[in-house]
C-alpha positions in Angstrom: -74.3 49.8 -51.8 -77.0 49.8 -49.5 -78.8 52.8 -48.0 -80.9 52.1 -44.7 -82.7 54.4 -42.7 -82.5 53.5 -38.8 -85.1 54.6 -36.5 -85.4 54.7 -32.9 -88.4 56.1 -30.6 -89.6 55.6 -27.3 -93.4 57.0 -27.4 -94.4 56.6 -24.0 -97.2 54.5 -24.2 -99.1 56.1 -27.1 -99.6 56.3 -31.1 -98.9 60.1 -31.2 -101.0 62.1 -33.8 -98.3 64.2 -35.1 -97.3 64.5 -38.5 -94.4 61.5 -38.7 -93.5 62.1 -42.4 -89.9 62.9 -41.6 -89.6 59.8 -40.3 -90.3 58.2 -43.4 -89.1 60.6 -46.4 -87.3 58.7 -49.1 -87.1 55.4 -51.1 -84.2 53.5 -49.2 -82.9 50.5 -49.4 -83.8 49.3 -46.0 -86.1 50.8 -43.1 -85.2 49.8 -39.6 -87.7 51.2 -36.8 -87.1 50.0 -33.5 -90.2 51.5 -31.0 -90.4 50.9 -26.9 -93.0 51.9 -24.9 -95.2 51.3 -28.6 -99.0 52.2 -28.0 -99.0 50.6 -24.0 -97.1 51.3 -21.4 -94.4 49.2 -20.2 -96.8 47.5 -17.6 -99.8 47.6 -19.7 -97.9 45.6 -22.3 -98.1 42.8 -19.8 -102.0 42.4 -20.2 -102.6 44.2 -23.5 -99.7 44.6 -26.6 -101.4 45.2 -29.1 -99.2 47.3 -31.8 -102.0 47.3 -34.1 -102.2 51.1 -34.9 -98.9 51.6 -35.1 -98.1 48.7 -37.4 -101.2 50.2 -39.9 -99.5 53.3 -39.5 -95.7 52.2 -40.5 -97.4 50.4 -43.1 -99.2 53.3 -44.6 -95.9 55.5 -44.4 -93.8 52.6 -45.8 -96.4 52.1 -48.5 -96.1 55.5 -49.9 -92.3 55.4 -50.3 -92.5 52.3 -52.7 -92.6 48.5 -53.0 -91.6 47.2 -50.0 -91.2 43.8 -48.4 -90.9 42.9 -44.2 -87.9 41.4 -44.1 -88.8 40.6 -40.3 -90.0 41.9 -37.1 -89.2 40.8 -33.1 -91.5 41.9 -30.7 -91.1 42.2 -27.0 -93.5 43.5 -24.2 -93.9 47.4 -25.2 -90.9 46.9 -28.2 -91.5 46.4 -31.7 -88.6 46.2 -34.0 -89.7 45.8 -38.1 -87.1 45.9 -41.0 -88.3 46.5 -44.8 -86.2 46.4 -47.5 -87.2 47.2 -51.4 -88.7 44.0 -52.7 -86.3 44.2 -55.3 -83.7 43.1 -52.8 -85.6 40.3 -51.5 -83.6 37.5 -53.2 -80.7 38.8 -51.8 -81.6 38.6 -48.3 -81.4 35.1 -46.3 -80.9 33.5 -42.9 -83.0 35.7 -41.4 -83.3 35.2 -37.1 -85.7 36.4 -34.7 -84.5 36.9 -31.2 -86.0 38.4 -28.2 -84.0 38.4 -25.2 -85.1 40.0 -21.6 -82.9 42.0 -19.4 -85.3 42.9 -16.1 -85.5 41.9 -12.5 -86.4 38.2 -12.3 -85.8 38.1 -16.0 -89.2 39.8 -16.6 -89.7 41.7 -19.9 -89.8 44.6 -18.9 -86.7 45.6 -19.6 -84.6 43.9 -22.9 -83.6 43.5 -26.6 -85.5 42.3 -29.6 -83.4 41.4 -32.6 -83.5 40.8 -36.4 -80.5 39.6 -38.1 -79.9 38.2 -42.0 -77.4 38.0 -44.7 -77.5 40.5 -47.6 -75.5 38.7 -50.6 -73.8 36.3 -47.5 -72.9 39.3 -45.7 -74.4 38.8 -42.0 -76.4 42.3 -40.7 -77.7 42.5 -37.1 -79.9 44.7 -35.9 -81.2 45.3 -32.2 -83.3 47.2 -30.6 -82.8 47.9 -26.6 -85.1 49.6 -23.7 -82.3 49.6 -20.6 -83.1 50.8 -16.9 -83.9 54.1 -16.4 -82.8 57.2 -13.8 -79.5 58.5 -13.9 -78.0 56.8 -10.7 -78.3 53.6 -12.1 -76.1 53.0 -14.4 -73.8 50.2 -13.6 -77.3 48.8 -13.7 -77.5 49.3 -17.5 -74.1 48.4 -17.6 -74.9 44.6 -16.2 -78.0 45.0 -18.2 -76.2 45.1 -21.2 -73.4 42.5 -19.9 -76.0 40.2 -19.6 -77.6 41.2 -23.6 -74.3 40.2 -24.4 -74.2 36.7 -22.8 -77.4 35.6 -23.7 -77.3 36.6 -27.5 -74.0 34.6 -27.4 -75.4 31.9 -25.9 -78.8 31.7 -28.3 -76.6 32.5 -31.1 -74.4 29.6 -30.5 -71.4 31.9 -30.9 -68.1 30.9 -29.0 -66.3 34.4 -27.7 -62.9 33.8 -28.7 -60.8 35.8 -25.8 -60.3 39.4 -26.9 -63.6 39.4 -29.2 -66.8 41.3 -28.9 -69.3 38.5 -29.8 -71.1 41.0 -32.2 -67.8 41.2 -34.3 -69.3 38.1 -35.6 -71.9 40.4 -37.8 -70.1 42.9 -40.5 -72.2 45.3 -39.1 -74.1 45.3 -35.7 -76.3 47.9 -35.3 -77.7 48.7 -31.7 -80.5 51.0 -31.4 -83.0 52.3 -28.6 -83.8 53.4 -25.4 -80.0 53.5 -23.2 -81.3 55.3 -20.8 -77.8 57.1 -20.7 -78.1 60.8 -18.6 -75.7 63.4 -18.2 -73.7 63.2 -15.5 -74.3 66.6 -13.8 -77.5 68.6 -11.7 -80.1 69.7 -13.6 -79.1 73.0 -12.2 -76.0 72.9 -13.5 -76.8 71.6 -16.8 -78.4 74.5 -17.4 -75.3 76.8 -17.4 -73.2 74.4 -19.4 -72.6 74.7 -23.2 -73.4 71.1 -26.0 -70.1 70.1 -25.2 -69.5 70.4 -21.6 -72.6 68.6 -21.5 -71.4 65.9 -24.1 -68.4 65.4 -23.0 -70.4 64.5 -19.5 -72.8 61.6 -21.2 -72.7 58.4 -19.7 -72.9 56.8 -23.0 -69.1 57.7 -23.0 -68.1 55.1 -20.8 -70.5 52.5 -21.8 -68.9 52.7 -25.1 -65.6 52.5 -24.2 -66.5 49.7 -22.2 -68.1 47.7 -24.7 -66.0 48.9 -27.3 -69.3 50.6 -29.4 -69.6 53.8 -31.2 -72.6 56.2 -32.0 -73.1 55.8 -35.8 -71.6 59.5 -36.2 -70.8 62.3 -33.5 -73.8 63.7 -31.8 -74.5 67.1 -33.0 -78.0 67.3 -32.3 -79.6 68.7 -29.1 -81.0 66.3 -26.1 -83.9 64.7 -27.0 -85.0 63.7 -23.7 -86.8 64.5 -21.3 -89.7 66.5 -23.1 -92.9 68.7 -22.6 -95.8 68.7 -25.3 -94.7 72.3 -25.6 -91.3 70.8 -27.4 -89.3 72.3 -24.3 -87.7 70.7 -21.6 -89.3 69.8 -18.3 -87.8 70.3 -15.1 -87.5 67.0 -13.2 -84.2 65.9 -15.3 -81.1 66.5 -16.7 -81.9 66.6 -20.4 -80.0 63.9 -22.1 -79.2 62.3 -25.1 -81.1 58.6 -24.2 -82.0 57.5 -27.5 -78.8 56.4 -29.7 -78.0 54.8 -32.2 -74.6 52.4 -32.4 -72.9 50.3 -34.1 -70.0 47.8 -33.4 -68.1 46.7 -36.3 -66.4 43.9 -37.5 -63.0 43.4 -35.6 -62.5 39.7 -36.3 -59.1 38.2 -37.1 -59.0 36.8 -40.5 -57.2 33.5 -40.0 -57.4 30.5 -42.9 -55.5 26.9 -43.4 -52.6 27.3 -46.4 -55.1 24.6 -48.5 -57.9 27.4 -48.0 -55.9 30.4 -49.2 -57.4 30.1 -52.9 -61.0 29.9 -51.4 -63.7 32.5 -51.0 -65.5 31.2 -47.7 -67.1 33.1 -44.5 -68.6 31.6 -41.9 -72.2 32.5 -41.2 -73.4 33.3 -37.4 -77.0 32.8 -37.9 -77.2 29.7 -39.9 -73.8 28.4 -38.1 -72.5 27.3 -41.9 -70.4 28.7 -44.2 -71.2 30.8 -47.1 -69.4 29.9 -50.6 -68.8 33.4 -52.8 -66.4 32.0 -55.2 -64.6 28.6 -55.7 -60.6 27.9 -57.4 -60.6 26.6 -60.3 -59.8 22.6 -59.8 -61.0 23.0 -56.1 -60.2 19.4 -54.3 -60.9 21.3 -50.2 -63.9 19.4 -49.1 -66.8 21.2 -47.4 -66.2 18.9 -43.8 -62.6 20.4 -43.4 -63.6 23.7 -43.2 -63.9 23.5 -39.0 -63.4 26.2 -36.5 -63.2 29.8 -36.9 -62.1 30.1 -40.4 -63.4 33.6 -41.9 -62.6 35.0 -45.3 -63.3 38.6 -46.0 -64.3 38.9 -49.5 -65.8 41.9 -50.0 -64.1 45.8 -48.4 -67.1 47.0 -46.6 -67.1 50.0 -45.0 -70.1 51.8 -43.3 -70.7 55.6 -43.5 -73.4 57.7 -42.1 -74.7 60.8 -43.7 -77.2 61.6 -41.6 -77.9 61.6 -37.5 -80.4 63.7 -36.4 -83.3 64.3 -34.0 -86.5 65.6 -35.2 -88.9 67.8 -33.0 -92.1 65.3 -33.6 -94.5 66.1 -30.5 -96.2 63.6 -28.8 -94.2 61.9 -26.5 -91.6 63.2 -23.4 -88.4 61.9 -26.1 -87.8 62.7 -29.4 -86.9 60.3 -31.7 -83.4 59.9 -33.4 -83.2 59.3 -36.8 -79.6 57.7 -38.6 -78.8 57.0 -42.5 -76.2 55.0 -43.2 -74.8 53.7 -46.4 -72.7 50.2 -46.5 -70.1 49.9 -49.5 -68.3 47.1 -50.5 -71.1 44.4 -50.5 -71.6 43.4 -53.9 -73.6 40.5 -55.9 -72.1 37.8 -57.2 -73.5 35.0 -59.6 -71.7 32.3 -58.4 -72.8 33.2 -54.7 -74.3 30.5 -52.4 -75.9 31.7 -49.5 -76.1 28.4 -47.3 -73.3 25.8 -48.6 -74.0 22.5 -46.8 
């Protein structure tokens, strides 16, 4: 039963000084920290990306939880996107894929997705991280934006979108995290005289997930986190919104399999484009080449809950950054688990 700890913040061109210890407060499982706008400014990043003080920094934090391992990291422009897991889980991770995919004008880099996906015990995890276009009249922009995320990671991935499927159903978890640039849909002037969930129940995000059949990781119950002062209040040139979410689009994918494949334990793999072997009949005569097309087996009952989604008042930047803890049943280890059978 994995824990992992999912972190997203925008920091606006800077390594803040503040005291980030919340953000790293606990010996999980897993650490996911997904940054835009990481020490450089978006067009600063085109000349000079260095992430160096932030990655020393992580490091540091990470370091005082306990052993830890990077599992990977994608990097994009101003975004960084690391994973760590406890290096006592290291032999269960594998097929691990590094994507970076851009999303602005002219296909510049400005705006986009970095991605890190693997198996844990031949269970297939993605992760993204996401910096969509900003301003609150443009949102059919991030809607095509995201439309177009969607095309391209199908079309790196090598995943065929059966009609009716998301192409992240693929994963048994997706987990989207970042910058959505998603406002409330109202004045500033009246935001101010609206209660949490007038103002909620007026978030773009709304749509957007309805459209793309997403969720938030657990119902927002935490302030807006954008758009800050260095006093920790908020400024006057925009709606305060939630921008920074964290989301997740689970498994919907229809578990079909041939009559000779029923006594089988098989699922195929979307990073490695194979299938993974948990168990095998006893006097098994299905060979490996007639296992074709879309053929998925479900071993293991997994089921994701989240115990924590907050937003923590760290100063330094005009958002706050949003903080999720989730915990994964079902997967479990096998010994007779293959995690690539040829």
């Amino acid at each position: 039963m994995p824990s992992i700890k999912l972190i997203t913040w925008n920091m606006k061109g800077d390594v803040p000084d503040s005291d980030i210890s919340e953000l790293f407060d606990k010996y999980y499982d897993f650490y996911v920290i997904g940054v835009q706008e990481c020490e450089n400014s978006i067009l600063k990043s085109f000349f000079a990306n260095s992430k160096k003080l932030w990655r020393q920094k992580v490091d540091m934090f990470i370091s005082r939880q306990g052993p830890y391992s990077l599992v990977g990291e994608s990097e994009q422009n101003a975004m960084l996107l690391q994973i760590f897991c406890k290096q006592s889980l290291v032999s269960q991770i594998s097929c691990v894929h590094i994507q970076k995919i851009t999303l602005g004008q002219y296909n510049l880099a400005n705006k986009g997705a970095v991605s890190v996906s693997f198996c844990f015990n031949g269970v297939p995890l993605l992760f993204s991280n996401f910096h969509l276009f900003k301003a609150f009249e443009y949102y059919q922009t991030r809607v095509v934006e995201f439309q177009r995320y969607l095309q391209k990671f199908s079309r790196e991935m090598c995943i065929h979108q059966q009609p009716n499927t998301h192409p992240l159903s693929r994963f048994r978890q997706a987990f989207l995290l970042g910058d959505f640039n998603m406002r409330v849909s109202c004045s500033r002037e009246e935001s101010d005289f609206k209660s949490f969930d007038q103002r909620r129940a007026l978030d773009q995000m709304t749509n957007f997930q309805s459209l793309f059949n997403l969720r938030d990781i657990s119902q927002i119950e935490f302030e807006p986190g954008y758009k800050m002062n260095l006093q920790g209040g908020y400024t006057q040139t925009c709606v305060p919104s939630w921008t920074d979410r964290i989301l997740v689009a689970d498994s919907n994918i229809n578990n079909t399999i041939d009559d000779k494949l029923k006594t089988l334990k098989y699922s195929y793999c979307p990073i490695c484009q194979k299938y993974h072997k948990y168990k095998l009949a006893k006097n098994n005569s299905v060979e490996m080449d007639q296992l074709q097309g879309d053929v998925y087996v479900d071993s293991q009952n997994i089921q994701m809950e989240a115990t924590s989604y907050k937003s923590p008042m760290i100063i330094g930047s005009d958002h706050q950054p949003v903080i999720g803890i989730v915990e994964i049943t079902g997967i479990t280890k096998s010994l007779q688990l293959k995690m690539c059978s040829e």
